[in-house]
C-alpha positions in Angstrom: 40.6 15.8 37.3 42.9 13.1 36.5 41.2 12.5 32.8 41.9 16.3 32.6 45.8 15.7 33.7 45.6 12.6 31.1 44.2 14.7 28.4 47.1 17.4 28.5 49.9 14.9 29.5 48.8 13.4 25.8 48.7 16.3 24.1 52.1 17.6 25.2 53.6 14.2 24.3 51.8 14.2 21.2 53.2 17.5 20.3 56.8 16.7 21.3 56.6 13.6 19.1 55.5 15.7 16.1 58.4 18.6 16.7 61.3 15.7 17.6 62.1 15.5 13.7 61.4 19.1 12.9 64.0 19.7 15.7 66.9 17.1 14.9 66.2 18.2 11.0 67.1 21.8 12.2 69.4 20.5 14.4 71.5 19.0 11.8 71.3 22.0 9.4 72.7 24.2 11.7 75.4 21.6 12.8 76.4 21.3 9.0 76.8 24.9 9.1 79.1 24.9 12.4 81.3 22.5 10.3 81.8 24.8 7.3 82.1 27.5 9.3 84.7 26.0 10.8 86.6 24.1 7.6 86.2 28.3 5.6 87.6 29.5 8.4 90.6 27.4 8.5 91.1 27.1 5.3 91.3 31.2 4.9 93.7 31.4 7.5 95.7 28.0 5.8 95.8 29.9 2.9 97.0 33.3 4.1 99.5 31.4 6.3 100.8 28.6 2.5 100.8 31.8 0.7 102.7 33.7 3.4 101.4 37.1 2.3 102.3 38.0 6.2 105.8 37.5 5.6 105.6 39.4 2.8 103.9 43.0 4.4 106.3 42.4 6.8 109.5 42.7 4.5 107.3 45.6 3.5 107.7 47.3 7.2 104.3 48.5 6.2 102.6 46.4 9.2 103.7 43.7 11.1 103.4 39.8 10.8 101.1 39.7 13.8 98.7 42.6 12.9 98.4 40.8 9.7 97.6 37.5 11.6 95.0 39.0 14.0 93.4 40.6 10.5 93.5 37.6 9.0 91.7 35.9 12.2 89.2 38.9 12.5 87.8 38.7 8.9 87.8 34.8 8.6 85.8 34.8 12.0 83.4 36.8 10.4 82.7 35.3 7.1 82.5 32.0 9.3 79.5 33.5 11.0 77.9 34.5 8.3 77.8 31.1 6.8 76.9 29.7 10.5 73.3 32.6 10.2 73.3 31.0 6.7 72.3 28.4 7.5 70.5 29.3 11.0 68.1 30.9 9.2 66.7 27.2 7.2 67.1 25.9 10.6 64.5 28.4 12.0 62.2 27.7 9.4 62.3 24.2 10.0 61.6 24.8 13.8 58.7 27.3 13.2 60.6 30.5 14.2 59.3 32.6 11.6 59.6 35.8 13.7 63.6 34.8 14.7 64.0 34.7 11.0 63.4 38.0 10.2 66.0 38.8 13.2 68.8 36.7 11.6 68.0 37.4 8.4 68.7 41.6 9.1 72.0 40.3 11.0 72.7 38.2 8.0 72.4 41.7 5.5 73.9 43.5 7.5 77.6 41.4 8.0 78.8 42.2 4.6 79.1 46.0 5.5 81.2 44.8 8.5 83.7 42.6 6.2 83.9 46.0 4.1 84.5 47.7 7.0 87.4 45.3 7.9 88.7 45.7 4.6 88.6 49.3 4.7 89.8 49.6 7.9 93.0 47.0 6.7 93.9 48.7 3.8 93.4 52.3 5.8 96.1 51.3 8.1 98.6 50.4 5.1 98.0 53.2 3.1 98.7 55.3 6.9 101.8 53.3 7.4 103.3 54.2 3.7 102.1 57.8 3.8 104.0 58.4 6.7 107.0 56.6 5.8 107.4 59.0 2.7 106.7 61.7 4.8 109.4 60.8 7.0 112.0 60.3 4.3 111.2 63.4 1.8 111.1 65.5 4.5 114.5 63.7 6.1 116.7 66.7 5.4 114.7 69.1 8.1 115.9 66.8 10.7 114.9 63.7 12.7 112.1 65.4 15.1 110.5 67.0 12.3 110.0 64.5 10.2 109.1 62.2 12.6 106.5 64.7 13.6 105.0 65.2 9.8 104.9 61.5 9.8 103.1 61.1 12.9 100.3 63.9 11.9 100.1 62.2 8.7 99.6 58.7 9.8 97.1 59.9 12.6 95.0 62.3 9.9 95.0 59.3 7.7 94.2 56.8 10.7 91.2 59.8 11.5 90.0 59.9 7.9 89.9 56.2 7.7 87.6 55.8 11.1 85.0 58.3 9.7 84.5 56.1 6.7 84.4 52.4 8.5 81.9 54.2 11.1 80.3 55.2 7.5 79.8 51.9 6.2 78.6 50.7 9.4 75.9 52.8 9.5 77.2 54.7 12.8 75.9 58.6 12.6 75.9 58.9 9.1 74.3 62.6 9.4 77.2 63.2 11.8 80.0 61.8 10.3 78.8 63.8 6.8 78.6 67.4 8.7 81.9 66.0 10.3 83.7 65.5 7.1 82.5 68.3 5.5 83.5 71.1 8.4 86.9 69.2 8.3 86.9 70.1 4.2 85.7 73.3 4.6 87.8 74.2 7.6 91.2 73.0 5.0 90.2 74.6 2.6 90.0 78.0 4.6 92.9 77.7 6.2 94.6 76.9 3.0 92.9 79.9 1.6 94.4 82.2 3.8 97.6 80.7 4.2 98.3 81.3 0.6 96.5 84.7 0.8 98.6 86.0 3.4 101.6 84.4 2.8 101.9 84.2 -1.2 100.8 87.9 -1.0 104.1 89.6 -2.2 104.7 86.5 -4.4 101.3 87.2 -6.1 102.3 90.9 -6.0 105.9 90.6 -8.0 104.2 88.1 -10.4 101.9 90.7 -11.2 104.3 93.7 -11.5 106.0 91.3 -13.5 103.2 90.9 -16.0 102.3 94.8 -15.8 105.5 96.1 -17.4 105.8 93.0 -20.0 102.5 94.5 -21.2 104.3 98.0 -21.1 
């Protein structure tokens, strides 16, 4: 019994000996990866902050200093991750986790589809912000509640339009988003249909009187 207990005590130790470098070569891998994580990170948001692009969409009125910060925080976070799995993955290898590589390794292809997403959904909310500005100035002389109104339907169809395309890229009920967009086009297009159909009706009418006794 006790040569038995001697026999596995040996092997075990024997065993941890032979990992102990695998594991502090991992280790250090993925701790070199924490530190340029961590220096890309900073440095994106150094940069943003040096180049003060904040300040500048916020002269804009097109978004605020802080929704640009928080932006700014959201997509450096990410691409510091993505280094991090970068090298997780090495790391793994080194420690014999073949089967957590093929994990972080789908993680790892699938982040760049979220940094498009957060672009997307960045530039979205710009393009929202000016549409319904220029709503609510062209349409200025039909009073402040209307065009207020027009610019709040804008922004939100915009906002709407926007969504369905990050979810999109994400890879979020693709069919559904598809049979989504496309009853939203089709249900436009009728209504726009019959909207100039019934109301352009005398228009088209006169227009074609018009043409009738020119031919005369």
């Amino acid at each position: 019994m006790i040569e038995l207990i001697n026999v596995i005590l040996f092997d075990f130790f024997k065993n941890l000996g032979n990992f102990m470098p695998n594991f502090f070569g991992g280790l250090l891998i993925l701790i070199v990866g924490l530190l340029i994580g961590g220096i890309v990170k900073r440095l994106i948001v150094t940069l943003v902050t040096f180049s003060k692009i904040d300040l500048l969409f916020h002269r804009t009125k097109l978004i605020k200093k802080e929704e640009v910060n928080i932006w700014t925080e959201v997509l450096s976070e990410i691409l510091k991750w993505m280094l991090i799995i970068v090298f997780l993955v090495p790391a793994l290898e080194v420690w014999g986790l073949s089967r957590a590589t093929t994990v972080v390794n789908q993680i790892l292809f699938y982040l760049p589809n979220v940094v498009v997403a957060v672009v997307i959904a960045f530039v979205g909310i710009l393009a929202s912000n000016l549409t319904a500005d220029l709503v609510r100035h062209s349409v200025k002389t039909m009073g402040s509640t209307a065009s207020n109104s027009l610019a709040v339907f804008t922004r939100g169809t915009i906002v709407f339009f926007t969504v369905l395309v990050v979810l999109n890229q994400l890879g979020v009920a693709q069919d559904l988003i598809r049979i989504l967009f496309t009853g939203i086009v089709v249900m436009l297009s009728l209504a726009g249909g019959l909207a100039f159909g019934l109301g352009g009706r005398e228009l088209a009418k006169e227009i074609l009187e018009e043409l009738k006794n020119k031919l005369k």
